[in-house]
C-alpha positions in Angstrom: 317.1 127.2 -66.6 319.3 129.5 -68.0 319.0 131.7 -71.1 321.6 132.4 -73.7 320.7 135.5 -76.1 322.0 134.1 -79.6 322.1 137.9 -80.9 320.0 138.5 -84.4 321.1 140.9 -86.6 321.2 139.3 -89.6 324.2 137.4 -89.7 324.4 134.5 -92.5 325.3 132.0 -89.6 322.3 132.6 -87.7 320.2 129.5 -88.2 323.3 127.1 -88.1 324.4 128.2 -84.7 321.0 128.2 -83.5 320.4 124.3 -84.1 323.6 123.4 -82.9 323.2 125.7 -79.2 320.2 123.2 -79.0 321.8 120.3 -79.3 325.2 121.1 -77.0 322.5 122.6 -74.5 320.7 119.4 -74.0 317.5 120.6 -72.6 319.9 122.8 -70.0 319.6 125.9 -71.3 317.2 127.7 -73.5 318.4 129.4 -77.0 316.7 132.9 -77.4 317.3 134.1 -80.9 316.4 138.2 -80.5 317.4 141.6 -81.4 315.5 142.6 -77.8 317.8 144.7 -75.3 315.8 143.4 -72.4 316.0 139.9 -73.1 319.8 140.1 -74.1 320.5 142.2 -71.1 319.1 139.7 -68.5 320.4 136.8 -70.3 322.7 134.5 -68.2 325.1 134.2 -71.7 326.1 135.6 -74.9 326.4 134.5 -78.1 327.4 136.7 -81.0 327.4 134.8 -84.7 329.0 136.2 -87.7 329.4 136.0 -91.7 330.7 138.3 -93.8 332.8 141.6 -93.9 333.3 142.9 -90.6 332.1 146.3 -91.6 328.7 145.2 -92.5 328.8 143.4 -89.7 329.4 146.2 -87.5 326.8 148.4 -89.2 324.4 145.6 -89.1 325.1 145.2 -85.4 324.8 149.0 -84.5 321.5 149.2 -86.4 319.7 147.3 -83.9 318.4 149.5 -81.4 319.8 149.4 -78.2 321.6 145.8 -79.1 325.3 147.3 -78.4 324.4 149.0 -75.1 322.8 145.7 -74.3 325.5 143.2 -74.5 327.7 145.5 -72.6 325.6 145.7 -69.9 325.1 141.6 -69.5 328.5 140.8 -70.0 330.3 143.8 -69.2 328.5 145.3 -66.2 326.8 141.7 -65.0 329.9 139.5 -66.2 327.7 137.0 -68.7 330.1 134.8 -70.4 330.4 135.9 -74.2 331.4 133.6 -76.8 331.8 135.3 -80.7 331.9 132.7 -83.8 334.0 134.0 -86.4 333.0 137.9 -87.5 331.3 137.4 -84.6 334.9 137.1 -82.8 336.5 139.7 -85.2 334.0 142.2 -83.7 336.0 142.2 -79.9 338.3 143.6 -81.8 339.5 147.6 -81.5 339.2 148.0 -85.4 338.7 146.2 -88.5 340.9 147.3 -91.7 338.6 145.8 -94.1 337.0 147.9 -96.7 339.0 150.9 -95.0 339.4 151.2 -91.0 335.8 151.0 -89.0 335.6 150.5 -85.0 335.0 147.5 -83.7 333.5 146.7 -79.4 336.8 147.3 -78.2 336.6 144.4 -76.0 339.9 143.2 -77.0 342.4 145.3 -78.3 343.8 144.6 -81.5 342.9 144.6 -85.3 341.7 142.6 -87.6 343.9 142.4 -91.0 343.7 140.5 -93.9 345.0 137.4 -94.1 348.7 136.5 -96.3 350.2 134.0 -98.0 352.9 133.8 -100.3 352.9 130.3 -100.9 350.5 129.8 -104.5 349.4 126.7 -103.0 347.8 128.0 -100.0 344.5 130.2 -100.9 342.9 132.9 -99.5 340.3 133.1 -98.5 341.0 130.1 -95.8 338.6 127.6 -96.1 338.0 124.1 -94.8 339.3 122.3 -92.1 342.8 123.1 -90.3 344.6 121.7 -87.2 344.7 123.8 -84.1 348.2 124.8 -82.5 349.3 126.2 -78.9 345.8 125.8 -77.4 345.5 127.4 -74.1 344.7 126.3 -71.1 341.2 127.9 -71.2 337.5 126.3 -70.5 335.9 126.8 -73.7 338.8 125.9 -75.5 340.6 123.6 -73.4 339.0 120.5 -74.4 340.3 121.1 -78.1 344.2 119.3 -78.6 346.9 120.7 -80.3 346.0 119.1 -84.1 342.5 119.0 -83.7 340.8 120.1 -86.8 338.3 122.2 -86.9 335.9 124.5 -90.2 337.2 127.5 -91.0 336.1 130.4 -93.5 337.4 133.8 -93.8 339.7 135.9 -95.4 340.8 138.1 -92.5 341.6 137.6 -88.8 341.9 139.3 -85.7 345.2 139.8 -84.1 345.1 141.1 -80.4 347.6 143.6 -79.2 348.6 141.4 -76.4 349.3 137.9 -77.0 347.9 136.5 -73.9 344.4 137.2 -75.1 344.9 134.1 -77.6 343.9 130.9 -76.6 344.6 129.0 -80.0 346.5 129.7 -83.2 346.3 127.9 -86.5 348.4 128.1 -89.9 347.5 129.1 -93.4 349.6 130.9 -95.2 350.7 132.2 -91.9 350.3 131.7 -88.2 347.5 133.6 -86.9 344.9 133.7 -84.0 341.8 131.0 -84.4 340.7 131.6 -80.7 341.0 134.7 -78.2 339.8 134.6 -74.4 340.3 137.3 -71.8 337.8 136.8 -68.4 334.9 136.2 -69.6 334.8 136.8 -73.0 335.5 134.4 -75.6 335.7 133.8 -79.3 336.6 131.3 -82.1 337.6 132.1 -85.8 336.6 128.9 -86.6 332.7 127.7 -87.0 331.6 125.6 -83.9 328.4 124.7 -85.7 330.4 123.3 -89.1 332.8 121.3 -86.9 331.2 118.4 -86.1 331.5 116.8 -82.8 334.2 119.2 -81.8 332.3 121.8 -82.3 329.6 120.6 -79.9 331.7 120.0 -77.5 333.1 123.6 -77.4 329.6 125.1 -77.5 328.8 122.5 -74.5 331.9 123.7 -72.7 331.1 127.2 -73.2 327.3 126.6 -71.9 328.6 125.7 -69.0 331.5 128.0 -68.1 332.0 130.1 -65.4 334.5 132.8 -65.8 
């Protein structure tokens, strides 16, 4: 069976993403919710949660010993697939320009920025469900159509340097990145474990992907 290291550092969606990696996995897979650089070394995937500001995130993240170095070695050095849920996904990114400029992995160029809108009628932060556009032809994503909604909640989002590093866009206020994939790393702006069967299905399809 194969083990996916659902990483603990504290995020707010912790718990949420836990329960629903059960239920996509079926019996197929088993959860491991640690802050152990062993166990998330040797694990066969990734899975990187996220609520909040992305600095606190990051500092949250780089105060568990070891953690960092960890991940990169499974799923930069062994090629685990990765999947990051919203901060979580933000994270891949170069920097984040939140509460001033503070590095990010680096996994996928880009920065995350705070999100616009000039229309009164459109609110930031973004919040609820919103239709997907120009999903990619991706496996974790793939399944998802062009219109299908999906949870979202954030107030800034991560826009990668090169375009063909997004694999799904969505508009609020503006048109901006809700997923981003490049080999076999993955992420989602969005909250698989809010979004109902859709949701499942993505963790499902990521649970069984092979970049």
């Amino acid at each position: 069976m194969q083990s996916v290291a659902l990483i603990n550092y504290g995020s707010g969606n912790l718990r949420s993403a836990e329960k629903a990696l059960i239920r996509a996995a079926d019996g197929k897979s088993e959860i491991l919710v640690t802050d152990d650089p062993d166990v998330i070394a040797d694990a066969g995937r990734i899975v990187l949660p996220g609520v909040g500001a992305f600095a606190a995130c990051m500092a949250a993240l780089e105060a568990r010993s070891g953690v960092i170095e960890a991940m990169t070695e499974a799923v930069q050095g062994k090629g685990a697939p990765f999947l990051g849920i919203c901060v979580g996904m933000q994270l891949l990114a170069s920097r984040g320009l939140e509460f001033g400029e503070t590095p990010g992995l680096d996994w996928i160029a880009g920065d995350v920025r705070r999100l616009e809108s000039h229309d009164p009628a459109i609110k930031i932060p973004h919040m609820g469900w919103n239709g997907l556009t120009a999903v990619a032809d991706q496996p974790v994503v793939a399944g998802l159509k062009d219109g299908q909604t999906v949870y979202f909640t954030h107030s800034f989002a991560f826009f990668p340097k090169d375009e063909r590093d997004v694999a799904a866009y969505v508009d609020h206020g503006q048109r901006f990145p809700a997923a981003v994939a490049r080999g076999n790393v993955a992420g989602v702006q969005f909250h698989p474990e809010k979004s109902q069967a859709a949701g499942l299905a993505l963790l499902a399809r990521f649970l069984e992907w092979r970049p």
